[in-house]
Every structure is written in structure tokens, then in C-alpha cells.
C-alpha positions as CSV (number, residue, x, y, z in Angstrom):
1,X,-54.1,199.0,-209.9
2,X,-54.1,202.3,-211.4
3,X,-55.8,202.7,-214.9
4,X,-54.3,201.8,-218.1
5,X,-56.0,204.3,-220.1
6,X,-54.9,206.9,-218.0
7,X,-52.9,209.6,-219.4
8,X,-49.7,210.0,-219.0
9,X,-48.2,212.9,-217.8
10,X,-44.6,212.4,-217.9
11,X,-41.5,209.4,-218.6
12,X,-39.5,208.4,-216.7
13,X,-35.9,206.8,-217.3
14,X,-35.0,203.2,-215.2
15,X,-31.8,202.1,-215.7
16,X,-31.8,197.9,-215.8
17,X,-29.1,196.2,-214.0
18,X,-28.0,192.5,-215.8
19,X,-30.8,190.7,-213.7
20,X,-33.3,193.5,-214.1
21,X,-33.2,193.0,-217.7
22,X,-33.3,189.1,-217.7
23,X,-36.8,189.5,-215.9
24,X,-38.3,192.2,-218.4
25,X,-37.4,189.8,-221.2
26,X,-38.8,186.7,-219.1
27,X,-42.1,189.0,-218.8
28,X,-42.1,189.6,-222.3
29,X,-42.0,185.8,-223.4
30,X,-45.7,184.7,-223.3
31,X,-44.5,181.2,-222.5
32,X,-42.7,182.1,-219.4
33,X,-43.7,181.3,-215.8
34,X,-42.8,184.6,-215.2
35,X,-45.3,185.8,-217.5
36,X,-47.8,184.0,-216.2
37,X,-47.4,184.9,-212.6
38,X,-48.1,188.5,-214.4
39,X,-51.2,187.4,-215.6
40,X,-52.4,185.9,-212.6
41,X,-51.9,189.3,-210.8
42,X,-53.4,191.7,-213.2
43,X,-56.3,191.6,-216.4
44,X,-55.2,192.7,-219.7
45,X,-51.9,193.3,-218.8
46,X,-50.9,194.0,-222.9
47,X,-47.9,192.5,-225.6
48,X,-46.1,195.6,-225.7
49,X,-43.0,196.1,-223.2
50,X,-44.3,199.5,-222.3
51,X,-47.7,197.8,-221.5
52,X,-46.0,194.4,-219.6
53,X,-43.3,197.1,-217.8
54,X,-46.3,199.1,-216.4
55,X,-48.5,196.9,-215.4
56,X,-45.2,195.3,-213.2
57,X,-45.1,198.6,-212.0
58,X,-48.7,199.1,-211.1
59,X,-48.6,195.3,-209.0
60,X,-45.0,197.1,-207.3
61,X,-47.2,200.2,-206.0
62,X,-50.3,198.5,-205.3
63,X,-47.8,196.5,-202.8
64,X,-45.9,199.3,-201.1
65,X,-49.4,201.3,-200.5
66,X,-50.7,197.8,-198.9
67,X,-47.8,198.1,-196.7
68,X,-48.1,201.6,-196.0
69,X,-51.8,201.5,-194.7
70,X,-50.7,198.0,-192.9
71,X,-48.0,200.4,-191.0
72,X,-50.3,203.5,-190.5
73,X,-53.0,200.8,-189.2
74,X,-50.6,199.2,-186.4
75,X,-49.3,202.7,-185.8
76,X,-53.1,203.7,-185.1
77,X,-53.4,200.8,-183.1
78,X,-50.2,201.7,-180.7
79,X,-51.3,205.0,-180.1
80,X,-54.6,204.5,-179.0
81,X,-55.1,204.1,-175.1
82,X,-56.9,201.1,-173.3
83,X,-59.9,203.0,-173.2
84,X,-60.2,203.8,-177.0
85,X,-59.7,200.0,-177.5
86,X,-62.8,199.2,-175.0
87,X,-64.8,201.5,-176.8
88,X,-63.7,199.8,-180.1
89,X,-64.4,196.5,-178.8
90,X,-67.1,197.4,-177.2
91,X,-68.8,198.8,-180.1
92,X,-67.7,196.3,-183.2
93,X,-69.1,193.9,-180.3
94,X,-72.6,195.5,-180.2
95,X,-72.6,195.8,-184.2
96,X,-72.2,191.9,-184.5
97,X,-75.1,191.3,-181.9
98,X,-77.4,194.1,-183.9
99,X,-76.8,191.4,-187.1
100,X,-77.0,188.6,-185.6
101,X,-80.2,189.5,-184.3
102,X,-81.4,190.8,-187.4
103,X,-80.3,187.4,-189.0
104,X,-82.6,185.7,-186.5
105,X,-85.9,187.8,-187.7
């Protein structure tokens, strides 16, 4: 997650819809299992609504670059040829067997 002490460099505006706005006021109830779901997926996540709303935010991100990376990996994947993949194989093969040996010394 990105740094809370960062600086900021600009605001932005995000209009709430009716359930949008139930869930920012569940997050903001310390008693709330929503709240606590917070605080299982991020340290120090504040009491202020600007701290609680970015910290949401930062978990959002952190989840939509995961799944960015998962795409550009299994696009990687489909591109390369049978013979790239043999070499791969072939070489993540030879790097267990160099530990495994090393394991046995």
C-alpha cells in the first residue's frame, strides 16, 4: 500500500451513491465488522474519515495492480512459444536441483 505520510499532491472529488455512503459510515464505526475487515487488511489505518477513506482506497489499488500483473503474466505466458517454455522449465528445473544439492552438503 502506498505511504501514508506521502504528500499529497492534489484532491479529488467522489461523489457517494446511497450505498456508497452507508459503507463509509460502517468504516467509520470502530465497532463495525466492516471496520474490522479494514483493519485486518491494513496497519494503522487512522480515526479520521480522510485517513479510513484512503486507506480503502489504497486496499482498492493494491487489488487492481494485482490483477493487472496477474493479466500481463498470463499474457506473457500466451505469447511465448513451446520452445521458450522448455527453456523455462528446463532452467527453473536445473535451479531446484543446484538447491537441492546444496541442501544435501
Amino acid at each position: 500500500m502506498g505511504s501514508m505520510s506521502a504528500e499529497t499532491v492534489r484532491r479529488e472529488s467522489l461523489p457517494l451513491t446511497e450505498s456508497d455512503a452507508t459503507i463509509v459510515d460502517k468504516l467509520m464505526n470502530p465497532h463495525s465488522l466492516e471496520r474490522w475487515a479494514l483493519n485486518q487488511l491494513a496497519e494503522n489505518v487512522g480515526t479520521t474519515k480522510a485517513a479510513v477513506l484512503r486507506t480503502a482506497f489504497h486496499i482498492g489499488l493494491d487489488r487492481i495492480v494485482e490483477t493487472a500483473q496477474d493479466e500481463g503474466y498470463r499474457r506473457l505466458a500466451e505469447s511465448m512459444t513451446e520452445e521458450e517454455r522448455a527453456e523455462r522449465r528446463a532452467t527453473t528445473y536445473s535451479r531446484r536441483r543446484a538447491r537441492a544439492q546444496r541442501g544435501d552438503e
